[in-house]
BADOLO-694747 format. One record per residue (C-alpha): x, y, z. Coordinates in pm, whole numbers. Example, Ala and Ser with C-alpha at 12.3 -4.5 7.8 and 13.67 -1.06 7.14 Angstrom:
2
xx,yy,zz
1230,-450,780 .
1367,-106,714 .
//
This chain:
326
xx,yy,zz
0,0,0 .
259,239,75 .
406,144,-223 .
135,227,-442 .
89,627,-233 .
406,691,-332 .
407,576,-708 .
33,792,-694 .
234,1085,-596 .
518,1074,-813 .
246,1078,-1103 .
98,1373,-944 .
444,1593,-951 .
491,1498,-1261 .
197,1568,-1423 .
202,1924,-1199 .
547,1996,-1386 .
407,1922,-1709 .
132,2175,-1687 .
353,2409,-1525 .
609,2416,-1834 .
267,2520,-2041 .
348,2542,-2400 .
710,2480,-2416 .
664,2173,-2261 .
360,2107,-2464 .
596,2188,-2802 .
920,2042,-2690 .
849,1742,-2966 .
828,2047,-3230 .
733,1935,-3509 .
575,1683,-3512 .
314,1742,-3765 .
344,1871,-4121 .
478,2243,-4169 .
314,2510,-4390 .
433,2799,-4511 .
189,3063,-4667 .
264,3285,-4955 .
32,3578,-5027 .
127,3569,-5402 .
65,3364,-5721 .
400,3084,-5788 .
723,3210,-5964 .
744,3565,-5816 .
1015,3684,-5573 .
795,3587,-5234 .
723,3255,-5355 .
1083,3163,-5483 .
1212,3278,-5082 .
954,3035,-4946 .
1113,2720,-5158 .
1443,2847,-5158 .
1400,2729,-4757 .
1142,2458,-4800 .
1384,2158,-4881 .
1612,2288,-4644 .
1355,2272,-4352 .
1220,1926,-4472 .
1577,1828,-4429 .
1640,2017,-4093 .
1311,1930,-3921 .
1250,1571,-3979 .
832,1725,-4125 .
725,1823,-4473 .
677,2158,-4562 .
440,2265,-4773 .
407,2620,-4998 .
84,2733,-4962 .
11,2950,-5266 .
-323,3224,-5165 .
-279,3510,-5351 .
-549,3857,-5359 .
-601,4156,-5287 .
-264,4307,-5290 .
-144,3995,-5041 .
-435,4076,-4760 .
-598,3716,-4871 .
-282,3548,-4771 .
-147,3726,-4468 .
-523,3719,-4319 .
-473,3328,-4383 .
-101,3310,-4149 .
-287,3527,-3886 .
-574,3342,-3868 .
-403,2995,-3865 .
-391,2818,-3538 .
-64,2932,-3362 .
64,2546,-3311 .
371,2569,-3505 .
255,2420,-3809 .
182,2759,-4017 .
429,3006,-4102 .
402,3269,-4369 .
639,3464,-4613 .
588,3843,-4702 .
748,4087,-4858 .
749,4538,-4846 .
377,4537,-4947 .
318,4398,-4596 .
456,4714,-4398 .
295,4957,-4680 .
-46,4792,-4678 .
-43,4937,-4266 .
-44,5260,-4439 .
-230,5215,-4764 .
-543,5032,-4637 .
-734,5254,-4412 .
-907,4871,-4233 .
-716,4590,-4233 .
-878,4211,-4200 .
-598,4148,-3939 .
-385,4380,-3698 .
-49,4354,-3778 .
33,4413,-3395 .
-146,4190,-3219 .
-215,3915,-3488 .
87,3854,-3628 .
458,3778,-3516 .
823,3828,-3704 .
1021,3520,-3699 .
1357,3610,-3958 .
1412,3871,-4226 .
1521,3684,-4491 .
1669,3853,-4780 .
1653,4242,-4880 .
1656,4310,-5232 .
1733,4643,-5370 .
1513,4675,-5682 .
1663,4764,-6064 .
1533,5009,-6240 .
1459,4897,-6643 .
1322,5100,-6942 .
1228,4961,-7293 .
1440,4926,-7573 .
1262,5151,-7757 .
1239,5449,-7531 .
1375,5759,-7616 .
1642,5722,-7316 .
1907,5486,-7219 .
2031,5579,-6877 .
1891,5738,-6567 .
2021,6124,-6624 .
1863,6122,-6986 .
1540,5984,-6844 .
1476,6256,-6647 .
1563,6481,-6874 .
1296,6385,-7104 .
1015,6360,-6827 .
1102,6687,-6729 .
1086,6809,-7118 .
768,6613,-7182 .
553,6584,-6859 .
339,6304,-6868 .
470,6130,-7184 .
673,5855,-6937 .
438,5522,-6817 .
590,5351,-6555 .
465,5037,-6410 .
430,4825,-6095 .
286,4489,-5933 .
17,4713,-5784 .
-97,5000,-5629 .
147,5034,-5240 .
417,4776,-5417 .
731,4809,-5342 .
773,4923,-5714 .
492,5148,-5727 .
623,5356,-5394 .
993,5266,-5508 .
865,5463,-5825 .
675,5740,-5615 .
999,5809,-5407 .
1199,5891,-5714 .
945,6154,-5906 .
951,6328,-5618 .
1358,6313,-5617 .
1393,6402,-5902 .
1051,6621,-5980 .
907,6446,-6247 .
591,6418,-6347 .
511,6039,-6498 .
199,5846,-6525 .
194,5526,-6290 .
31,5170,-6469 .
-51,4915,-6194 .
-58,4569,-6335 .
-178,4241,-6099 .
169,4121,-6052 .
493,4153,-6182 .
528,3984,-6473 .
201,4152,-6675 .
432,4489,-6657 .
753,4329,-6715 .
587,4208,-7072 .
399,4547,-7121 .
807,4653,-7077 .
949,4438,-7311 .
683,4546,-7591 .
710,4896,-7531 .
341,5014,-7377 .
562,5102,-7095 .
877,5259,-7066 .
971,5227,-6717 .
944,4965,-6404 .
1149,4940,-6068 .
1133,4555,-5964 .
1318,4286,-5788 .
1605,4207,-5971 .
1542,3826,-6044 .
1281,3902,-6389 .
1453,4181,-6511 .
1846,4076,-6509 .
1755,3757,-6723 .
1572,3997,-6931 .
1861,4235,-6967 .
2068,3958,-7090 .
1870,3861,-7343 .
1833,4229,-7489 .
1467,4250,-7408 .
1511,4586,-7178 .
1785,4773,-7085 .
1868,4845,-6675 .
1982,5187,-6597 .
2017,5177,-6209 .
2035,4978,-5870 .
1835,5171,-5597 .
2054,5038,-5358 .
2398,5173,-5169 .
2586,4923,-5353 .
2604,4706,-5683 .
2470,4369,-5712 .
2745,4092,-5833 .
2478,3973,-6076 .
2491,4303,-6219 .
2824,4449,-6181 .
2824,4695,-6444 .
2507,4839,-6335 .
2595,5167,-6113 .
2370,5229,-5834 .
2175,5565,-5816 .
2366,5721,-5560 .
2675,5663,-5754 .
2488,5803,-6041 .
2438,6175,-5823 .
2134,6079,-5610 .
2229,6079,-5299 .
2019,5900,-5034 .
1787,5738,-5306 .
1662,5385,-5230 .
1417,5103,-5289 .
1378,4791,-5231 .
1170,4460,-5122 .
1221,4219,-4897 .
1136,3902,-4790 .
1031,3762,-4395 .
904,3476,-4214 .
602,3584,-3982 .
378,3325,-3760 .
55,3428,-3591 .
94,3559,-3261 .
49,3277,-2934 .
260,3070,-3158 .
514,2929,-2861 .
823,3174,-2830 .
1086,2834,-2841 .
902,2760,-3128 .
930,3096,-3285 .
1324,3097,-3193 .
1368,2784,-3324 .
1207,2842,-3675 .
1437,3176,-3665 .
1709,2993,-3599 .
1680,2745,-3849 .
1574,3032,-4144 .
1873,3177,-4102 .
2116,2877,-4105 .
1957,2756,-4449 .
1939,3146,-4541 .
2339,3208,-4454 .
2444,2845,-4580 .
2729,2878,-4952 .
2434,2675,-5157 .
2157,2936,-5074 .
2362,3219,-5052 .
2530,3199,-5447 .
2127,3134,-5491 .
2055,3472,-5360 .
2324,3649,-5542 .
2181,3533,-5901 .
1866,3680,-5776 .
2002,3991,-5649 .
1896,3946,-5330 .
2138,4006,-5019 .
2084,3741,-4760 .
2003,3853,-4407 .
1877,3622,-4136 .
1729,3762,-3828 .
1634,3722,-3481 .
1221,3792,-3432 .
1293,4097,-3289 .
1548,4242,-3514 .
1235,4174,-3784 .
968,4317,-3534 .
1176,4634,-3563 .
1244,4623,-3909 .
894,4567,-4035 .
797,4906,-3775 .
1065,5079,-3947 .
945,4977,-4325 .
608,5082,-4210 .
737,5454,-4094 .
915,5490,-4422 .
653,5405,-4663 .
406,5530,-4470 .
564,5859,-4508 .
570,5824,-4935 .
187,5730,-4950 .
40,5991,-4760 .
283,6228,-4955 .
221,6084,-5271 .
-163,6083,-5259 .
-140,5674,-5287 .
-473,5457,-5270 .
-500,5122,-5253 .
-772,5190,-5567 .
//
């Protein structure tokens, strides 16, 4: 009898501890389901391409598949509602890029609150965008663009993915640099301006480097600046704009990990930690070169406090810029 008090009581500590550790104890098995990762955009573009460029890498790491989730809309609200409303377990993550911080800004309600719903995990990549113009435009480099749009106000079409891209305020930032006067074209997605490009109904687009350096090989348009502080080695011939006179003049998107808030902080640290191994690794970094894309790798915090400071910054070019989401 005494036997069986104390084997009764050593069950009873231990199942005390267990509910004491609450969810890291609960999670210490993590994963042990099937991982998701969410991206707010169609397959092919720049967000999607950061979510696989990790995928097999995690698969490997984690012991779980992980899946790309592909829910794109509404200038990426579909899919980042989708991460925050997921059940914070661990299994869903999501991938986003600038549109996320300017969509604070550029959408007077949001379907989530970016605050309270939603949690950084790693920065993964920032990638300053190129600036193309047609073949045919009257204008080769950056000096004789303006120039012209100065000479001829209203003459220059300039695309983006859509109204508060990364593009489209990229764009914004630099008419008012430079105090221009051109007329914006917002296509759904990248690759419907990058063709209007190519044949000429357009004659300029900012965008992630990855569509418009294979492009620019080929002789299909012709890049004229890097809207970064330095060159990219896929590029190296291209000059950035502040070499080019503009001082201060930048643009560019980026790419993050976020998982909806209550997800378990060990689980959160872990999933950062593993990000930016993969992310830092030779294989995926001479990936990310080719793409134009500088690798980064953060802590949840350091991307808490990046994403606040994205949001200040473009926040600041749509109110001045008269931006809508419309």
């Amino acid at each position: 009898m005494p036997h069986a008090t104390l084997s009764r009581r050593r069950f009873t500590l231990a199942t005390a501890a267990a509910s004491l550790a609450g969810p890291s104890f609960a999670q210490s098995a993590w994963p042990s389901k099937p991982i998701r990762i969410v991206v707010p955009y169609t397959p092919g573009g720049f967000t999607d391409q950061m979510a696989r460029l990790v995928q097999v890498g995690l698969q490997t790491r984690l012991g779980q598949p992980v899946l790309v989730d592909n829910k794109p809309g509404a200038n990426s609200l579909i899919g980042v509602d989708a991460i925050a409303k997921a059940p914070p377990d661990g299994t869903t993550f999501g991938v986003v890029i600038a549109a996320y911080a300017a969509n604070t800004t550029l959408y007077p309600k949001l379907p989530y609150d970016s605050g309270k719903d939603l949690k950084g995990v790693s920065l993964m990549g920032v990638s300053p965008l190129l600036a193309a113009v047609s073949m045919n435009a009257p204008f080769k480099t950056a000096r004789e663009l303006i120039d012209y749009a100065r000479a001829n106000p209203g003459k220059v079409s300039f695309g983006s993915s859509g109204n508060g891209s990364a593009a489209h305020l990229t764009t914004e930032l630099w008419k008012s640099l430079t105090q221009t006067y051109m007329i914006h074209i917002p296509y759904r997605g990248a690759m419907p301006a990058l063709t209007d490009l190519m044949g000429g109904q357009i004659q300029l687009f900012f965008d992630a480097p990855t569509g418009l350096i294979n492009q620019a090989k080929a002789g299909k348009v012709r890049l004229i600046g890097v809207a970064g502080d330095k060159r990219l080695p896929a590029v190296p011939d291209v000059p950035t704009f502040i070499e080019q006179g503009f001082a201060g003049f930048t643009g560019s998107t980026w790419a993050g990990m976020l998982a909806p808030a209550g997800t378990p902080r060990d689980v959160v640290k872990r999933m950062s930690e593993e990000v930016a191994r993969i992310i830092r690794s030779d294989e995926t970094r001479a990936k990310l070169d080719a793409m134009g894309t500088i690798p980064a790798g953060s802590t949840p915090e350091e991307f808490d406090a990046f994403v606040t400071a994205e949001t200040a910054k473009w926040g600041k070019v749509i109110r001045t810029a008269g931006v809508t989401a419309e």
